[in-house]
N, C-alpha and C positions, 0 to 999 in steps of 0.2 A: 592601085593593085590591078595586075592585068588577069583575065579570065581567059581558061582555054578552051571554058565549054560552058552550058548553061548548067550541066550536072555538076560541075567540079566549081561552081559558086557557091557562097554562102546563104546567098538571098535570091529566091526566083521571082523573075520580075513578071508582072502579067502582061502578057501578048499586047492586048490593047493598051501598053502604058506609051503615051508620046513621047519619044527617044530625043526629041527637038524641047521637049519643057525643059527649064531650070530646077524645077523640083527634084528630079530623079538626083542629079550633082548634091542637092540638099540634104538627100534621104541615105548618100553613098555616106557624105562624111561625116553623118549623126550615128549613123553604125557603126562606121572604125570605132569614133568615141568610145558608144558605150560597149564596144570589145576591148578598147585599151583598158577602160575603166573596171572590166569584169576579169580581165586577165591581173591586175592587180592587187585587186581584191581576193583571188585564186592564189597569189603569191603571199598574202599575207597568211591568209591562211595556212597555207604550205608551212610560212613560219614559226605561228604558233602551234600548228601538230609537231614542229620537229622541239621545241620551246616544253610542250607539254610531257612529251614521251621522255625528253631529258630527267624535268623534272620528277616521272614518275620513277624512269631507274632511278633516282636519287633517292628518292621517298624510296625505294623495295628494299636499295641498300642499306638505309638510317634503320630500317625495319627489323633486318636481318641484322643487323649490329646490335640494335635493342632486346632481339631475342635472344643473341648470344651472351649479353650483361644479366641479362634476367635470369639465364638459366646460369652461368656462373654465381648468382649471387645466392639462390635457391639451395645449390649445392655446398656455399659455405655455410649457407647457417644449416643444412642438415650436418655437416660437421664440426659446429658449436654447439650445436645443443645439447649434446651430454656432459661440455665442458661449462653452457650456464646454470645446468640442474646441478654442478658442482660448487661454482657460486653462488648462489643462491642462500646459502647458509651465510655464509660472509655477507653479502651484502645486507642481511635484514639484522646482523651484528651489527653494522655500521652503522645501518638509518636508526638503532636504538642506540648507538652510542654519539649521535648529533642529536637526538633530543635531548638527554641524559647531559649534553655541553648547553645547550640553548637555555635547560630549565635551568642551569648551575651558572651561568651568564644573568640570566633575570635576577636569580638571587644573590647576585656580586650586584648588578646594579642597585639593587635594592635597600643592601649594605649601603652603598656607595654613598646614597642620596641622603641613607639617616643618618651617616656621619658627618655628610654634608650640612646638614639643618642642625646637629648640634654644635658645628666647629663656625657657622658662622654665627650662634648667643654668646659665643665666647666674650669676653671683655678685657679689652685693650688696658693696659696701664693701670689695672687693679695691683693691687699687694693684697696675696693671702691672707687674710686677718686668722687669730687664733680663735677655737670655737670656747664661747664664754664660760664661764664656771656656772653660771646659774641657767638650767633651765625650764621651760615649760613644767609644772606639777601633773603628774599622769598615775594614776592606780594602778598600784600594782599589786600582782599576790601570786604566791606558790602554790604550782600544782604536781608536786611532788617528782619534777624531773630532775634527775641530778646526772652534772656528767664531770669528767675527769677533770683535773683544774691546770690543764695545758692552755697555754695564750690567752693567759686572766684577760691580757691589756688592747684582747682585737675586738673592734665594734664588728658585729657581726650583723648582714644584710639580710631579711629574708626575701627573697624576689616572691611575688604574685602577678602570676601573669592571667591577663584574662583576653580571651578568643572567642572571636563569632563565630556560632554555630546555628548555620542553616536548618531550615528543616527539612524534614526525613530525612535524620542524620542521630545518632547517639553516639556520647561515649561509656562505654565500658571498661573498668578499671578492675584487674585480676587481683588477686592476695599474690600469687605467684607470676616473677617475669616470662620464666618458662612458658607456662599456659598462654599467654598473652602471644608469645612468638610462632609458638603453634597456630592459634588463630590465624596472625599475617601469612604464617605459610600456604595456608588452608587458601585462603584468601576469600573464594565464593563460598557460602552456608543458603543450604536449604530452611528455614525454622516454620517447623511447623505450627500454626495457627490453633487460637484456643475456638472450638467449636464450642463452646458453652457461650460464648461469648459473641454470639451470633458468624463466627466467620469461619468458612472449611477451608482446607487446602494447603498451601506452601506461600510462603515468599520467600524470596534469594537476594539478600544483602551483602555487599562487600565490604570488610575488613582493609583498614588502609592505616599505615602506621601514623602519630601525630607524632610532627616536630615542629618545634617552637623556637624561639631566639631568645637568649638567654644571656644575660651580662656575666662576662669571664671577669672583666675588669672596669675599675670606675673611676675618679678622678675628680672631686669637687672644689671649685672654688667657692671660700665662705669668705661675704663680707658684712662686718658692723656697720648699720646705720645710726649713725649717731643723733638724728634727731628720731626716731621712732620706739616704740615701745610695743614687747608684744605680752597683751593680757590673756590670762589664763585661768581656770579655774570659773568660766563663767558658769552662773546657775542657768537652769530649766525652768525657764517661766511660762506662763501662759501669756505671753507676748509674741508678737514679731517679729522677725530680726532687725527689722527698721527701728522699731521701738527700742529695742533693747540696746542698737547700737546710738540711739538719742542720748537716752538714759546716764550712757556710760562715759560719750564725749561731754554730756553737759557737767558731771561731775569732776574728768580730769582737767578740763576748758579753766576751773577754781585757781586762782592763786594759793587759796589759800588751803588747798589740799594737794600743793606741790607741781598742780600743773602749769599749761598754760597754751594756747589758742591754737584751734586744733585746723589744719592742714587739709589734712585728709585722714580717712578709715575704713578697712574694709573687713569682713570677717572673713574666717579662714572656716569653709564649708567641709572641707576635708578633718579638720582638727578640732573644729568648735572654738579656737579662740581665736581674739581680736586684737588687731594692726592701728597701732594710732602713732601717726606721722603730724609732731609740732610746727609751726612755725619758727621757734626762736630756738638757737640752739642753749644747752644747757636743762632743757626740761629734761629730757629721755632721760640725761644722766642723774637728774636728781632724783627723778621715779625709781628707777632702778636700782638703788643706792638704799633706799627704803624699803622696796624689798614690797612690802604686802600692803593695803587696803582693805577698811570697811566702807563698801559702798552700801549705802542704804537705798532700796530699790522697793517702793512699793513700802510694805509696814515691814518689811524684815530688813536687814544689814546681813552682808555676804561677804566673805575675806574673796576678796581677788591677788593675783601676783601681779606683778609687772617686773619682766625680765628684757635685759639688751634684745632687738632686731637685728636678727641673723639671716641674710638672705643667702640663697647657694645659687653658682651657676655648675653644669658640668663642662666640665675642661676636656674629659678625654671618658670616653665608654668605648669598651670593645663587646662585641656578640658573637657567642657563637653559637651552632646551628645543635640542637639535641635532639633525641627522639624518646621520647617516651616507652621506659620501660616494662612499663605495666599496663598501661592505657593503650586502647584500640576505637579507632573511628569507625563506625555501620554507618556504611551513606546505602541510599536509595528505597529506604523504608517506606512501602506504600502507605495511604492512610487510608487501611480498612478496617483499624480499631478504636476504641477509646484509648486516652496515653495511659491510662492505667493499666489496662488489658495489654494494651504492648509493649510497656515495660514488663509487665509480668514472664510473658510470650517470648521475649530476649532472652530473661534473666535466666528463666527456666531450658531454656536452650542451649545456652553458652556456659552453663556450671557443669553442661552433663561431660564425662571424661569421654563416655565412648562418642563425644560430638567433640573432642578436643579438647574441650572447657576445663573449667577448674573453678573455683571458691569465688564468686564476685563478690567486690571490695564495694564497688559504687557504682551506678550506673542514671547515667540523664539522655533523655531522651525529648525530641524535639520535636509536634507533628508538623507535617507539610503545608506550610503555607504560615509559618512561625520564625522568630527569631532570636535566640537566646545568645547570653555569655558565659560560657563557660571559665571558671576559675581553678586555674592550676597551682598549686602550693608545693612547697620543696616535702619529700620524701624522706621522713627522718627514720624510716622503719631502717 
């Protein structure tokens, strides 16, 4: 680079510098360098300001386009919202009629499963046997109900159902269906508390209908065991049932009281009497045949039966879903009383008319931290 003055240089050189050294040529072209170098460095720069301002018009515009979405979106829901506050009824119709399918779901499953466990005891390649002429001996006696003499020839079922009932929970059962429906209607009851009974104030139980499952239809298969015998008529001793079921195989175990070498026995805890399964076929039928027994048990002789062994499977049960018409379930019953004071305290609450009530038939009640079964019986009123 040629210079035209010592003003119009870059670099001013000092008077005493030797013009004849090498050094100065060294010093000229370490300066261009680091001008080319800073001139460079100036250009990249230049770069990324014109790089940055790009990208911030960019970013203003994305800005301004997000403001315009926002506030278009602002103004449609200010013009939906008098159309969701119309909604709004429907929809809370809906979400109660998907629970309403989801509970009614659970109890088809539930069906499903009990059908399922009775259709696989079913038994393959049986033949219905006829139900024997003779059986079990049971006491009987009249208590003076009579009814019209329509379908002498139907065996008629009585269902007994019994259900767990939690505690702080009662059912109350009205004389009247009426009264009972008004309660469900009711749904929440205040009952005021017996202050004699050390306790002031209110409690607020709800009312909630009981339904139960209920066989519409039945279907039994019965079949004859031909080597077993079922005894009846046992006595009440001051024995065991161990003992008693000794006693009784050691006496039919005799040849020569018609039996003979017993199998197996078990007693039936539901009916009180006793299952003796032979060895050899031909015993059951001779016992049977015979009809009755004095076994001598101890210093006394007792007439026993021996009748054919009839076993049942069920073939087909159908249920279907009931609600009780007279009965009503109180759950949530604090336990601030004795059960007596709070049976009391219900009963006297749910009979009064101007509280809904009406004439209670029955009432049980469960306290909290308890567990009962409740037994339901067919309604012959």
């Amino acid at each position: 680079m040629v210079m035209d003055s010592e003003e119009e240089s870059f670099v001013r050189l000092p008077e005493e510098l030797n013009l004849e050294d090498g050094c100065l040529a060294m010093s000229l072209e370490l300066l261009q360098q680091e001008i080319e170098k800073y001139k460079e460095l100036c250009l990249a720069a230049e770069q990324e300001g014109l790089e940055l301002a790009t990208a911030r018009a960019a970013a203003k515009q994305k800005t301004q386009g997000l403001q315009k979405e926002a506030k278009r979106l602002r103004e449609k829901l200010e013009r939906e919202k008098p159309l969701s506050g119309e909604l709004e009824p429907s929809f809370q119709a809906l979400c109660l009629a998907k629970e309403e399918r989801g509970r009614l779901l659970e109890q088809k499953l539930e069906l499903g499963k009990q059908l399922a466990v009775l259709e696989g005891r079913q038994a393959v390649g049986k033949e219905q046997a006829k139900v024997p002429p003779t059986l079990p001996e049971r006491r009987m006696v009249f208590k003076g109900h009579v009814v019209e003499a329509e379908n002498a020839d139907v065996l008629v079922v009585t269902p007994q159902i019994q259900r767990a009932l939690p505690g702080g929970c009662a059912l109350i059962t009205f004389e009247q269906p009426e009264v009972a429906q008004r309660i469900l209607e009711m749904k929440w009851h205040e009952v005021k508390l017996d202050e004699g009974a050390g306790c002031e104030g209110q409690m607020r139980v709800e009312a909630r209908p009981v339904e139960l499952l209920l066989p519409s239809a039945l279907e039994i298969e019965l079949e004859q065991s031909p080597r077993c015998v079922l005894l009846s008529n046992l006595p009440r001793l001051d024995l065991s049932e161990e003992q008693l079921q000794d006693k009784l195989e050691l006496f039919f175990s005799k040849q020569k009281n018609g039996g003979g070498e017993v199998e197996h026995r078990e007693l039936l805890s539901d009916s009180g009497h006793m299952v003796l399964a032979f060895v050899q076929d031909g015993v059951a039928e001779q016992l049977t045949k015979k009809g009755r027994f004095q076994v001598p048990i101890g210093k006394q002789t007792y007439e026993l039966k021996a009748t054919p062994y009839t076993s049942g499977e069920i073939r087909d049960l159908q249920l279907r879903l009931s609600v009780c018409a007279k009965t009503v379930l109180l759950s949530g019953i604090p336990d601030v009383l004795d059960e007596e004071s709070m049976r009391d305290a219900l009963e006297i609450h749910f009979q009064k008319p101007s509280r809904g009530g009406g004439e209670v038939d029955a009432l049980g009640y469960v306290p909290a931290g308890k567990w009962a079964l409740a037994v339901f019986e067919e309604d012959v009123d």
